[in-house]
C-alpha positions as CSV (number, residue, x, y, z in Angstrom):
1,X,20.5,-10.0,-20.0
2,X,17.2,-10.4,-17.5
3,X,15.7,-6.8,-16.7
4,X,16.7,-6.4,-13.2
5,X,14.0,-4.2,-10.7
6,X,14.6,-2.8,-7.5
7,X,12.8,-2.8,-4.5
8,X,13.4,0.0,-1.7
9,X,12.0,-0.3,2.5
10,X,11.1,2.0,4.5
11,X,13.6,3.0,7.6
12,X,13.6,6.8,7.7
13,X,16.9,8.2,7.9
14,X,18.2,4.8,7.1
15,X,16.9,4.6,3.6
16,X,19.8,7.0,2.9
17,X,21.7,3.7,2.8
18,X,19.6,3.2,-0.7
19,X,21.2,5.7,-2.6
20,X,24.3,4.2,-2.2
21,X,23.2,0.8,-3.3
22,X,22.3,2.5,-6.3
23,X,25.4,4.2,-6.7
24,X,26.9,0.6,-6.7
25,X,25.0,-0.9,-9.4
26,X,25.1,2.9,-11.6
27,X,29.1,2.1,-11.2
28,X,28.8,-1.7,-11.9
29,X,27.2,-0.4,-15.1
30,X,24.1,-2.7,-14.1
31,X,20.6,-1.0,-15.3
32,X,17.9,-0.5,-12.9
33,X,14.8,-1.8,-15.0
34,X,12.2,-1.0,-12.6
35,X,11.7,0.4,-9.1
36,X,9.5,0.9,-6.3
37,X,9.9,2.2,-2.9
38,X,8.0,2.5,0.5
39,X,7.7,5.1,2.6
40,X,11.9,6.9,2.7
41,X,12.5,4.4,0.1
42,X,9.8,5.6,-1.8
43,X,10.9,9.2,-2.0
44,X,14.2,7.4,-3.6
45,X,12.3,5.4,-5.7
46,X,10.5,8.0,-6.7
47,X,13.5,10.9,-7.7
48,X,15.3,8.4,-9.1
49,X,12.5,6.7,-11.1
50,X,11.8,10.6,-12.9
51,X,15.7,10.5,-13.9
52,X,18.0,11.9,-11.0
53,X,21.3,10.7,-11.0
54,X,23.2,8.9,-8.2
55,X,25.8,12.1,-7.9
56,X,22.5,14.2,-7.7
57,X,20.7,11.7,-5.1
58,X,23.9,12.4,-2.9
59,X,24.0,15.9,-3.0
60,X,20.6,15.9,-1.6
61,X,21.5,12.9,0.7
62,X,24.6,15.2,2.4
63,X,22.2,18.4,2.3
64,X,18.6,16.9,3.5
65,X,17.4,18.3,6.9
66,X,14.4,17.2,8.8
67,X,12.5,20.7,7.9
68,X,13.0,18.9,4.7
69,X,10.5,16.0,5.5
70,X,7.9,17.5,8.4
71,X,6.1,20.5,9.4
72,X,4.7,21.0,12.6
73,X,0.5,20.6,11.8
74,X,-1.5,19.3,14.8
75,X,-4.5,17.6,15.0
76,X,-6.2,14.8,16.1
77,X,-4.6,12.0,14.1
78,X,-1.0,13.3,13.7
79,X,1.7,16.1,14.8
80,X,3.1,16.5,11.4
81,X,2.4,17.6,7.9
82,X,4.4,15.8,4.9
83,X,3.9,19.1,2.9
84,X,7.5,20.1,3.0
85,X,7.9,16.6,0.8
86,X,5.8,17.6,-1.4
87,X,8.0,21.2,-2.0
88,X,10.6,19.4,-2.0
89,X,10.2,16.8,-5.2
90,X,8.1,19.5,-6.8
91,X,11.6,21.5,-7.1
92,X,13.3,18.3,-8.1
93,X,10.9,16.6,-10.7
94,X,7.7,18.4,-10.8
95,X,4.1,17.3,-11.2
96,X,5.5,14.4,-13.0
97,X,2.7,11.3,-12.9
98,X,4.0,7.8,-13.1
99,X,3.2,7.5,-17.0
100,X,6.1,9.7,-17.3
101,X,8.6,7.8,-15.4
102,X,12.3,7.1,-17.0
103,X,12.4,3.9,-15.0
104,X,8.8,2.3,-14.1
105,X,8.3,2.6,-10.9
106,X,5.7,1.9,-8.3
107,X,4.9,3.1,-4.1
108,X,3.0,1.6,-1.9
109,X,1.2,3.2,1.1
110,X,-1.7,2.0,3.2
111,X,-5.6,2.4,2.5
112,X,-6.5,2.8,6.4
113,X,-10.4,2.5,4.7
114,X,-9.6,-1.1,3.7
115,X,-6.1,-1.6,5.6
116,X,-4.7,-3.3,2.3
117,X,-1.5,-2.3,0.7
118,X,-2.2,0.6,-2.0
119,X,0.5,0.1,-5.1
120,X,0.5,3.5,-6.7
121,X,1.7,2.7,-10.6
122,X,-0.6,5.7,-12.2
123,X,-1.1,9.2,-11.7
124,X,0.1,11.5,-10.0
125,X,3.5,10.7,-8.3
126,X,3.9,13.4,-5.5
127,X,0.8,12.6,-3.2
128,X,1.6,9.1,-3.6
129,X,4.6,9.8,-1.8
130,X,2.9,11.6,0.5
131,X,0.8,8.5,1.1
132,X,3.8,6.4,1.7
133,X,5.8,8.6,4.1
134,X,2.7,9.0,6.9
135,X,4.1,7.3,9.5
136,X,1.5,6.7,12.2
137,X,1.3,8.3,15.4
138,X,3.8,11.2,13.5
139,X,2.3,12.8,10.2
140,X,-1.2,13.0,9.9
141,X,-2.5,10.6,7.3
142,X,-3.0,11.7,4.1
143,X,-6.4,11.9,2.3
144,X,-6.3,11.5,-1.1
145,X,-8.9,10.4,-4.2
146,X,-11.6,9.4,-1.2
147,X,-9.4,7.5,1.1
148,X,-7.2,8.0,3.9
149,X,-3.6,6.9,3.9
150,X,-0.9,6.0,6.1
151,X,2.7,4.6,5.8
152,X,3.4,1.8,3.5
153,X,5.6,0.1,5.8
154,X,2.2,-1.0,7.8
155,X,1.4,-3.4,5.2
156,X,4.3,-3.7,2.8
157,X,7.9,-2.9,4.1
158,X,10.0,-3.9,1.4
159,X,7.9,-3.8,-1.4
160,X,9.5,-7.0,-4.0
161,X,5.7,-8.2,-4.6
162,X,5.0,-5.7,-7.7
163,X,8.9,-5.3,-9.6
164,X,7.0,-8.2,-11.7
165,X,4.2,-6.5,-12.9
166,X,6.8,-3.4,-14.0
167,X,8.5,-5.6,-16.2
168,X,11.8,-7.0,-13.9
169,X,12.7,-10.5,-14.2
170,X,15.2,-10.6,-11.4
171,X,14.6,-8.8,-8.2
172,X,16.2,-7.4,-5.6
173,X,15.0,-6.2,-2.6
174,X,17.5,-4.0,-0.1
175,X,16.3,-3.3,3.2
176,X,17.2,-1.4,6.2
177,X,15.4,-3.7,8.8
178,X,17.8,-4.3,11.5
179,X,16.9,-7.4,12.2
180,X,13.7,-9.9,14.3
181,X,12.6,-6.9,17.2
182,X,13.4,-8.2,20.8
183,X,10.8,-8.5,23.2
184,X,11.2,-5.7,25.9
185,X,9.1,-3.4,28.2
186,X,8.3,0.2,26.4
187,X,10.0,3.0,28.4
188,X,7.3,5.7,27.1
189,X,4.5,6.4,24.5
190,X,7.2,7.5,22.1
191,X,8.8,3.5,22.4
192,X,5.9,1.7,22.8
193,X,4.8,3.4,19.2
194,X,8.2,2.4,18.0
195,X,8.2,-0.6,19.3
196,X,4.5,-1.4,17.8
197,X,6.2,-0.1,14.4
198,X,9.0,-2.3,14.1
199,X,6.8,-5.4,15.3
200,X,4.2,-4.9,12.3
201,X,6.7,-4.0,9.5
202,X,8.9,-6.9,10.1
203,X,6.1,-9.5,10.2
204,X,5.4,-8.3,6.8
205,X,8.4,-7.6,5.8
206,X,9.8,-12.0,6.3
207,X,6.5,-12.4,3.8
208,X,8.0,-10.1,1.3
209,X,11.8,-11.1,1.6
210,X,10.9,-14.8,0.5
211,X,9.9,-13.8,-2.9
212,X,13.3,-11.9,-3.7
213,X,16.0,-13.4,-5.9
214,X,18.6,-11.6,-3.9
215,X,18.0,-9.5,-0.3
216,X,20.9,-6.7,0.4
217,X,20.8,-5.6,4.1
218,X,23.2,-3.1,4.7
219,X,24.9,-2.7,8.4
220,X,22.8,-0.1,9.6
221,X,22.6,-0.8,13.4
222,X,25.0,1.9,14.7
223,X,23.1,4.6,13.0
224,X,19.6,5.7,14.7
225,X,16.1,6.1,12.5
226,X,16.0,9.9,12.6
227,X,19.3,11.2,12.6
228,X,20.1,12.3,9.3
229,X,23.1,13.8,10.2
230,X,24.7,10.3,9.4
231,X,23.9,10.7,5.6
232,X,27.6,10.0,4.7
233,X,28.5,6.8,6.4
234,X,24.7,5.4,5.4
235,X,25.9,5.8,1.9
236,X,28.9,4.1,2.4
237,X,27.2,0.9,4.1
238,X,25.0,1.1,1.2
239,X,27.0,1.4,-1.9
240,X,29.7,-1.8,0.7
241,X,26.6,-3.5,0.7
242,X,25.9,-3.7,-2.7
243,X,29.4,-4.2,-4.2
244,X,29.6,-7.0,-2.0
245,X,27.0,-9.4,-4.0
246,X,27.2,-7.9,-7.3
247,X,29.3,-11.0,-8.7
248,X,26.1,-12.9,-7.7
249,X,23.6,-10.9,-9.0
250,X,25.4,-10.8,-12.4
251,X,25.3,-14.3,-12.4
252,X,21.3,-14.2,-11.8
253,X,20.6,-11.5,-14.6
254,X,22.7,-13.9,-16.7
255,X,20.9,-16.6,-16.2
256,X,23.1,-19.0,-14.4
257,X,20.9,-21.8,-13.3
258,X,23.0,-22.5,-10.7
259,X,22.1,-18.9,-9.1
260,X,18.5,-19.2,-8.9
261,X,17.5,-19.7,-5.7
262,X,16.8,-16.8,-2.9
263,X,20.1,-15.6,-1.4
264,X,20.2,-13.0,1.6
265,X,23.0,-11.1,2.3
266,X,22.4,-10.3,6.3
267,X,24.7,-8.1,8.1
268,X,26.7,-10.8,10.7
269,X,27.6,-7.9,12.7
270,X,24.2,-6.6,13.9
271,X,23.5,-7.4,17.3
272,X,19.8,-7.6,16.6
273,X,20.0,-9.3,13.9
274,X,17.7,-12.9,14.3
């Protein structure tokens, strides 16, 4: 059977929806091979990469709060810190570097001194996270090893590109992007950031959804970025998500010629979905 890798967006709260997808192919009895992550999907990636479970990537799922993820820290180029991340995968896996990985694994934040993706696949894992989860105009960027970093999802939202170059022959990207943003006038700073956001990571992210062998986007629409308070029913869409093209992706670890080709599995119910 093809090694299968696993590539996991950004989408804040939403990328609760991944654990679920994993859940799906943990129960399928389908091996994750490799894995990387951006930004919320990177702090997945990540935990599960070092050897969490699925029943202990829900536990945390139903327990996370935001105090969790941020920490007010003002200054000129952000209102938050992303130190309380950093506590919190320290108590879960340490000051483990990605040699040391169960699963390879790989994140990808943005070099603001070059404004390129950065694919973290050596070193230290836990500031690479970091790296990943600075949203702009949010957490303050993170300055790390001479550079300066910001969220991944600026230049790679659903990082497929580098599953490859971790050893997967079949991959597959899920991804909480709620579908081609909609032109509209910004109601205040706060949306016109947002709006920006979405604009910029879905450009990129059409670029990286070609070169999947199989796209899962679960129905994520009713549930808002930040609200983690949804945690339950995002695992559900996920793990419905997943189940629902695992025939499929059989077939393409298998082999089957006939299952080759790019398939995405779009969510038919999302009003913004283009």
């Amino acid at each position: 059977m093809k090694k299968l890798g696993v590539a996991l967006s950004g989408g804040a709260a939403r990328t609760i929806a991944h654990v679920g997808v994993l859940k799906a192919l943990h129960d399928a009895k389908i091996p994750v091979s490799a894995v990387s992550g951006t930004s919320g999907g990177a702090v997945v990636a990540a935990l599960y990469g070092a050897g969490l479970g699925v029943d202990d990537l829900i536990g945390m799922a139903l327990r996370l709060k935001w105090r969790d993820f941020a920490r007010f820290s003002i200054n000129s180029l952000g209102l938050l810190s992303t130190q309380p991340i950093r506590e919190l995968m320290e108590t879960r896996i340490g000051n483990i570097a990605f040699e040391q990985m169960k699963i390879p694994c790989a994140v990808i934040a943005t070099d603001l001194t070059t404004f390129r993706a950065k694919v973290f696949r050596s070193g230290p894992v836990i500031p690479a996270v970091q790296a990943s989860c600075s949203i702009p105009h949010v957490y303050k960027p993170m300055e790390w090893d001479g550079s300066i970093f910001t969220d991944g999802g600026v230049t790679n939202f659903l990082p497929v590109e580098c599953l490859p170059y971790l050893g997967a022959d079949v991959t597959l990207g899920v991804s909480t992007m709620r579908g081609r943003p909609r032109g509209m006038r910004p109601k205040h700073m706060v949306h016109l950031m947002a709006l920006f956001s979405r604009f910029v990571q879905y450009n990129n992210f059409v670029r990286s959804r070609e070169r999947a062998d199989l796209l899962i986007q679960p129905s994520l629409y009713k549930f808002p970025v930040y609200r983690l308070h949804n945690a339950r029913a995002l695992l559900e869409e996920g793990e419905k998500a997943a189940r629902a093209v695992l025939p499929h992706l059989r077939r393409l670890l298998e082999g089957d010629p006939a299952d080759t080709a790019f398939e995405e599995t779009a969510t038919a119910t999302d009003p913004e979905h283009g």
